[in-house]
C-alpha positions in Angstrom: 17.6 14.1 -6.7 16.9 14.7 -10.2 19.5 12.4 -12.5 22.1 13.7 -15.6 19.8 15.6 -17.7 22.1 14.6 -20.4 23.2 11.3 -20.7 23.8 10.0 -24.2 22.6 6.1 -23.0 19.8 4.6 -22.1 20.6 2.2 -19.0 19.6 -1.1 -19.0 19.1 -2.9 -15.4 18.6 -6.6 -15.2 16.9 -8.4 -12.2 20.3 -9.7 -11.0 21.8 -6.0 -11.5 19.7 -4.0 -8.8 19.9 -6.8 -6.5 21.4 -5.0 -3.1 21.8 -1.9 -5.3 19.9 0.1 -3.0 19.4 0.6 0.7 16.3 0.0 2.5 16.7 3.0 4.8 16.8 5.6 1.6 14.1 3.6 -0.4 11.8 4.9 2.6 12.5 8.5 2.9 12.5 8.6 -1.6 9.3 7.0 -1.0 7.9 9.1 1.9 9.1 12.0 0.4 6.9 10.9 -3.1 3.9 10.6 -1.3 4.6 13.9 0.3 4.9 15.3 -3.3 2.1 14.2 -4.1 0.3 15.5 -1.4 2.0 19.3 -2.5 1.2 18.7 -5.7 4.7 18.3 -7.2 3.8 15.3 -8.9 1.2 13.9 -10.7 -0.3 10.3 -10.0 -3.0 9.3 -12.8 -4.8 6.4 -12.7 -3.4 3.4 -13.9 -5.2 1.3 -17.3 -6.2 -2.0 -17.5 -6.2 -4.1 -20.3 -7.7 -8.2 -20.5 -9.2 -9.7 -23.2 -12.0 -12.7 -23.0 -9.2 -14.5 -24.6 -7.4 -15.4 -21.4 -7.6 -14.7 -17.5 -4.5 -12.0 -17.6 -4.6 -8.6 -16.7 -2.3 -5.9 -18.0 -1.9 -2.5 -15.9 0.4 0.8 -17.2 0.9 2.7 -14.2 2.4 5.9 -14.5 3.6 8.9 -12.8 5.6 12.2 -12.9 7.6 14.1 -10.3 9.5 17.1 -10.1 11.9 16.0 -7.4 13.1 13.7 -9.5 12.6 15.3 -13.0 10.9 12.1 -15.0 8.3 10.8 -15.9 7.7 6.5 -15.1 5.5 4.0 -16.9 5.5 0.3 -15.8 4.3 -2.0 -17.7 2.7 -4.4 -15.0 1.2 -8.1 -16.2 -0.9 -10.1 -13.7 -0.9 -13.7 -15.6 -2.7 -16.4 -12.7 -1.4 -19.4 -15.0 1.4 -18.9 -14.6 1.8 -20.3 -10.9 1.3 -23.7 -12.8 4.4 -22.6 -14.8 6.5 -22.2 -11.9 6.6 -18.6 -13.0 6.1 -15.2 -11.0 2.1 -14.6 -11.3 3.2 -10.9 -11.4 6.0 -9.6 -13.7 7.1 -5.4 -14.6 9.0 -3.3 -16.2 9.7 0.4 -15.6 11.1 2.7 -17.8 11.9 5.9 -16.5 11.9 9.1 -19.0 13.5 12.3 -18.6 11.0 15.5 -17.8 12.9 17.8 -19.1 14.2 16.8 -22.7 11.9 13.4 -23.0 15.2 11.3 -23.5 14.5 7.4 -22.1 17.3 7.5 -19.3 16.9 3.7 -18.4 14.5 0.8 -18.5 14.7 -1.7 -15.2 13.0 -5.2 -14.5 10.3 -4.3 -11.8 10.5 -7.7 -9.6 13.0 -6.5 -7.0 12.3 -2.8 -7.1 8.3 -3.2 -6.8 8.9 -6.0 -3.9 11.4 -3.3 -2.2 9.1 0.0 -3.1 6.0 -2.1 -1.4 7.7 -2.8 2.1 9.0 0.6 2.0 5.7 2.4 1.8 4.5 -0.1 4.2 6.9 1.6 6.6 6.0 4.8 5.9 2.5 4.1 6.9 3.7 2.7 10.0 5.9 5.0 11.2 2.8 7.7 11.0 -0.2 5.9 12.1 1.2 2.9 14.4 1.5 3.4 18.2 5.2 4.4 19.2 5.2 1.5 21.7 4.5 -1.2 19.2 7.1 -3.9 19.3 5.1 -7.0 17.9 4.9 -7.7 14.2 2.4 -10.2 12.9 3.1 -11.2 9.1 -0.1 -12.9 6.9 2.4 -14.5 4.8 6.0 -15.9 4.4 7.7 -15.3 1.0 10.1 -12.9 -0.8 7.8 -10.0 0.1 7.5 -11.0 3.7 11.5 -10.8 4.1 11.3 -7.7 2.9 8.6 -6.0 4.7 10.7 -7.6 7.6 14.1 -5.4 6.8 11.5 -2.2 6.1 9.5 -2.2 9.0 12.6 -3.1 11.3 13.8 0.9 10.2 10.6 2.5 12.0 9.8 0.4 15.0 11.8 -1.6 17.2 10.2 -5.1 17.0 11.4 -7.4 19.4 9.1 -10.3 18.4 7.6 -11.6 15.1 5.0 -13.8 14.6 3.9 -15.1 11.6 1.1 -17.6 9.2 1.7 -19.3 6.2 -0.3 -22.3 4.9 3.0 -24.0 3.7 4.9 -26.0 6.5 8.1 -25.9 4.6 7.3 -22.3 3.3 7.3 -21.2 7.3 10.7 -23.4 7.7 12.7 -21.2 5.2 11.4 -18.2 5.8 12.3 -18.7 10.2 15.7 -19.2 8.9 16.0 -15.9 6.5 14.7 -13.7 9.4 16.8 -15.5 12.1 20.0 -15.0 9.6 18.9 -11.7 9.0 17.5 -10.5 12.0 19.6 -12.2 14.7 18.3 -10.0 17.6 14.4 -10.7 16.2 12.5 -13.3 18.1 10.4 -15.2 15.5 7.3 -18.4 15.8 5.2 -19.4 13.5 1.4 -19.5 14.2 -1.3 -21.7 13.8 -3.6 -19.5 12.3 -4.1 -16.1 10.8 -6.1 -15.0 14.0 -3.8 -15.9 16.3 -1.1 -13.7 14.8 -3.6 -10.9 15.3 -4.2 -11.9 18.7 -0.5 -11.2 19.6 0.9 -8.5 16.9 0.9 -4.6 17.2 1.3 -4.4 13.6 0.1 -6.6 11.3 1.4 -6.8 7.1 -1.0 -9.2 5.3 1.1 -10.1 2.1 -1.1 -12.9 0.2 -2.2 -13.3 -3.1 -5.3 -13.7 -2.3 -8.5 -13.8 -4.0 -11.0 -14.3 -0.9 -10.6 -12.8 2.4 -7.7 -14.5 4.6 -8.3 -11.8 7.6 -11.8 -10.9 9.4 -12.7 -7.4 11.2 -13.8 -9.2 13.8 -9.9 -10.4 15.1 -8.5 -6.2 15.1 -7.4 -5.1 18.5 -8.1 -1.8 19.6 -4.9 -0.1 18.9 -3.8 -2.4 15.8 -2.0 -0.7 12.6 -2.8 -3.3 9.5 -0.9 -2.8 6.6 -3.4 -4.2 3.7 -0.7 -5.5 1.1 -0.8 -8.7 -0.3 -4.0 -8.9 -2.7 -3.1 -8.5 -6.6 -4.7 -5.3 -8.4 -7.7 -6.5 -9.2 -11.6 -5.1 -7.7 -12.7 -8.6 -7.0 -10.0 -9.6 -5.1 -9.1 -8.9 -1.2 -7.3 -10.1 1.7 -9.5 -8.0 4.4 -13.3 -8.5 4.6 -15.6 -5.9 4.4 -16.0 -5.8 8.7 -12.7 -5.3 9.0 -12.1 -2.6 6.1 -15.5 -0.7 8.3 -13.5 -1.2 11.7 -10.8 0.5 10.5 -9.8 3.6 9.6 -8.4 3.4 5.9 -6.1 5.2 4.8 -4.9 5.2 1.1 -1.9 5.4 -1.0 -3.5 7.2 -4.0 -7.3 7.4 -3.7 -7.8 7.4 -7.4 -5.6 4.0 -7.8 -7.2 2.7 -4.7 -10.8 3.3 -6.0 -9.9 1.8 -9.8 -8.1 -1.4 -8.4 -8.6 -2.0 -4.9 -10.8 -5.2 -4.2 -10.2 -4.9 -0.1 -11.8 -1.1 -0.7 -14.4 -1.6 -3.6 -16.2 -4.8 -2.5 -16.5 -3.4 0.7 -18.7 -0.8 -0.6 -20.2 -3.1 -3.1 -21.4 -5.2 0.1 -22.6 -1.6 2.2 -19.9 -2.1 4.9 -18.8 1.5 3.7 -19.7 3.9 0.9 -17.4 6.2 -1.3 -18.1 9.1 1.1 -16.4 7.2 4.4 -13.2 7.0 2.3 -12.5 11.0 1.7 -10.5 13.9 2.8 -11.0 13.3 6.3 -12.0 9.7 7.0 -9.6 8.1 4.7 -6.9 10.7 3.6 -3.7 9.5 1.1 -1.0 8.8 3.2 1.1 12.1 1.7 -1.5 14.0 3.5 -0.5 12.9 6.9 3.5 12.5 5.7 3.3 16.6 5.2 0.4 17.4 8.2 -2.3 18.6 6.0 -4.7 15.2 7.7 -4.4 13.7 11.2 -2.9 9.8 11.3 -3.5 8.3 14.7 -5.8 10.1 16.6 -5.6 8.0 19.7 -3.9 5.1 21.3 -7.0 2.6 20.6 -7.1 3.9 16.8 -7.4 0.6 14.8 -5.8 2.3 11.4 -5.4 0.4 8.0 -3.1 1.4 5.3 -4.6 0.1 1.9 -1.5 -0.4 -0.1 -2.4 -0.5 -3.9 1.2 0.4 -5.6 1.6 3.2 -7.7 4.2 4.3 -9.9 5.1 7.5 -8.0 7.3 4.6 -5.7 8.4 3.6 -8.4 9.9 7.0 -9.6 11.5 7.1 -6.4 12.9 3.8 -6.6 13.7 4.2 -10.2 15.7 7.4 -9.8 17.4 6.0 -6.8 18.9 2.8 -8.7 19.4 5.3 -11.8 22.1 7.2 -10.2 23.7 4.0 -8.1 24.4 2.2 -11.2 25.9 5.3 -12.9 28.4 5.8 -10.1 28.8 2.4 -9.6 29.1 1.1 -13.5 26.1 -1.6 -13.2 24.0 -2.2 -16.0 23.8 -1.8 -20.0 24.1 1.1 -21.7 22.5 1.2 -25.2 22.0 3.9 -27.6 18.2 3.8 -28.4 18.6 6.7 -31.1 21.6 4.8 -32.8 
C-alpha cells in the first residue's frame, strides 16, 4: 500500500500520536507480507552499521531498508545507551524516517518506541503461525514488561492460547503485568512461575523477551515439539538470552541472515563456542523466515520439531509499520505536518 507520492508535508508522529493508531491484526500480515518480499526480492534488507566509541558503553545502529510494496525507503536511527536504566530512561530509543522511493521526498519521521515494540511481537507471530504446532495452546513468556503485553495481543491472533504462564525476576513486575493480561485478555488463563524452566516445562510456545546479557534459558529445558521465539536480547554479538545447547537443539530460523550474523549474540557466540558453525545456519538448515512465509523452505517438518525463530529486528518491519501509521494519520488528521523544504 504505497502512500501519496505527492504530499507537500513531511508528517511528524510523536510517541503519544501512534499510540492505538494501528491494529495488531494488520501489523502482522504488513509484516508477513515484508518478509515475503524479501524472500521475492522486492525489497532490499542491507545490513545495519554500528557505531560506539571507547568514550562511553553506547551503541548506535542505522538500520535501513527499501520495499517496493510500499514505495520508500526507511532508516532508523537506533541508540542502545545501558546507563540509562540508572536514569530511569528507556535503555533503547529510535527514530524512523520513512522516504519516498519514487521522488526521494521525506514523507514523515516517527518515534520508534511503540512501533518497534509492536513490529517485534508481530513478527514473533508470523514465525509462530508457520513453524508452531497447530494444537499449541500454552504460552510461556521469559519476561513481563511493555514488550511482553504485547507479544501477548500478537500471538493471541495466530494460536488460540488458553493458558499463559509466565517468569519475571520482579515480584511486583509479575503483579502488574497479571493484571494487564487479565484486563486484556479476560478469557486467558494466566500464573506466574517460579522459574524460567518451569515455564518451559508447561508452554507450547515460548517468547523470551529479556534484556539480557548472559543466558536466562538453557537447551537442555526444550521439549520435543517447542516453538521458541528468541526475542528479548539487545543487538549486540556478546549478548544472548539462549545458550549455545539450546541454539544447537533447535532449528533456527532467521529474520534476515545478514542482520542476524552482524548482531546476533544468541547466533554468533554459539558458533564462537562450536555448538554450531556458519554452515548449520543456511539455506536449508536455517532459512529467513520469508522463505517459509512464500514456500520456497520447509518450516515444521514434524510434530516433535523443536524450531527457534531468532528475532534480530530489521527495518523492513519497520517499513511496514511505517507505511501503515503513514496513511492512518493522513486519514485520520494525527500528527505534525512541517515543510522541510520551507
Amino acid at each position: 500500500m504505497p502512500t501519496d507520492p505527492t504530499p507537500s508535508k513531511t508528517l511528524i508522529l510523536t510517541r503519544s500520536q501512534v499510540e492505538g493508531l494501528v491494529a495488531m491484526a494488520e501489523v502482522i500480515e504488513a509484516v508477513e507480507a515484508a518478509h515475503a518480499d524479501m524472500a521475492r526480492g522486492t525489497a532490499a534488507q542491507p545490513s545495519p552499521g554500528a557505531m560506539a566509541l571507547p568514550s562511553g558503553p553506547g551503541a548506535f545502529l542505522t538500520m535501513t531498508a527499501l520495499a517496493d510494496r510500499q514505495g520508500l525507503a526507511a532508516a532508523k536511527l537506533l541508540a542502545d545507551i545501558p546507563d540509562n536504566a540508572s536514569r530511569g530512561l528507556p535503555s533503547q530509543r529510535s527514530v524512523l524516517m520513512l522516504v519516498s522511493q519514487e521522488t526521494g521526498f521525506c514523507e514523515g519521521i516517527i518515534h520508534g518506541q511503540i512501533p518497534t515494540r509492536i513490529r517485534t511481537a508481530a513478527a514473533s507471530a508470523v514465525a509462530t503461525r508457520h513453524l508452531a504446532r497447530p494444537d499449541s495452546r500454552v504460552l510461556g513468556l521469559i519476561g513481563a514488561g511493555d514488550l511482553a503485553v504485547a507479544h501477548v495481543a500478537a500471538l493471541a491472533q495466530v494460536r488460540p492460547f488458553e493458558r499463559l504462564v509466565f517468569w519475571t525476576r520482579n515480584p511486583d513486575t509479575a503483579t502488574r503485568f497479571a493484571a494487564r493480561i487479565a484486563q486484556a485478555h479476560p478469557g486467558l488463563a494466566v500464573a506466574a512461575l517460579a522459574t524460567p524452566a518451569a515455564v518451559f516445562a508447561e508452554a507450547d510456545v515460548v517468547c523470551t523477551l529479556t534484556p539480557s546479557r548472559e543466558p536466562v534459558v538453557e537447551g537442555a529445558w526444550f521439549r520435543p515439539g517447542q516453538h521458541v521465539n528468541a526475542v528479548g536480547a539487545p543487538p549486540r554479538a556478546d549478548h544472548r538470552e539462549i545458550d549455545a545447547a539450546g541454539m544447537a537443539r533447535a532449528r533456527v530460523f532467521l529474520d534476515s541472515r545478514e542482520t542476524a550474523f552482524h548482531e546476533s549474540g544468541d547466533l554468533l557466540l554459539a558458533i564462537a563456542e562450536g555448538a554450531l558453525s556458519a554452515s548449520d545456519v543456511g539455506p536449508e538448515i536455517g532459512p529467513e523466515i520469508g522463505a517459509v512465509v512464500t514456500g520456497a523452505a520447509p518450516g515444521r517438518t514434524a510434530p516433535e520439531d523443536i524450531t527457534l525463530y531468532n528475532s534480530v529486528g530489521i527495518a523492513m518491519q519497520d517499513i511496514a509499520i511505517g507505511a501503515l501509521l503513514l496513511a492512518r494519520a493522513r486519514a485520520a488528521g494525527v500528527g505534525i505536518e512541517i515543510d522541510l523544504a520551507g
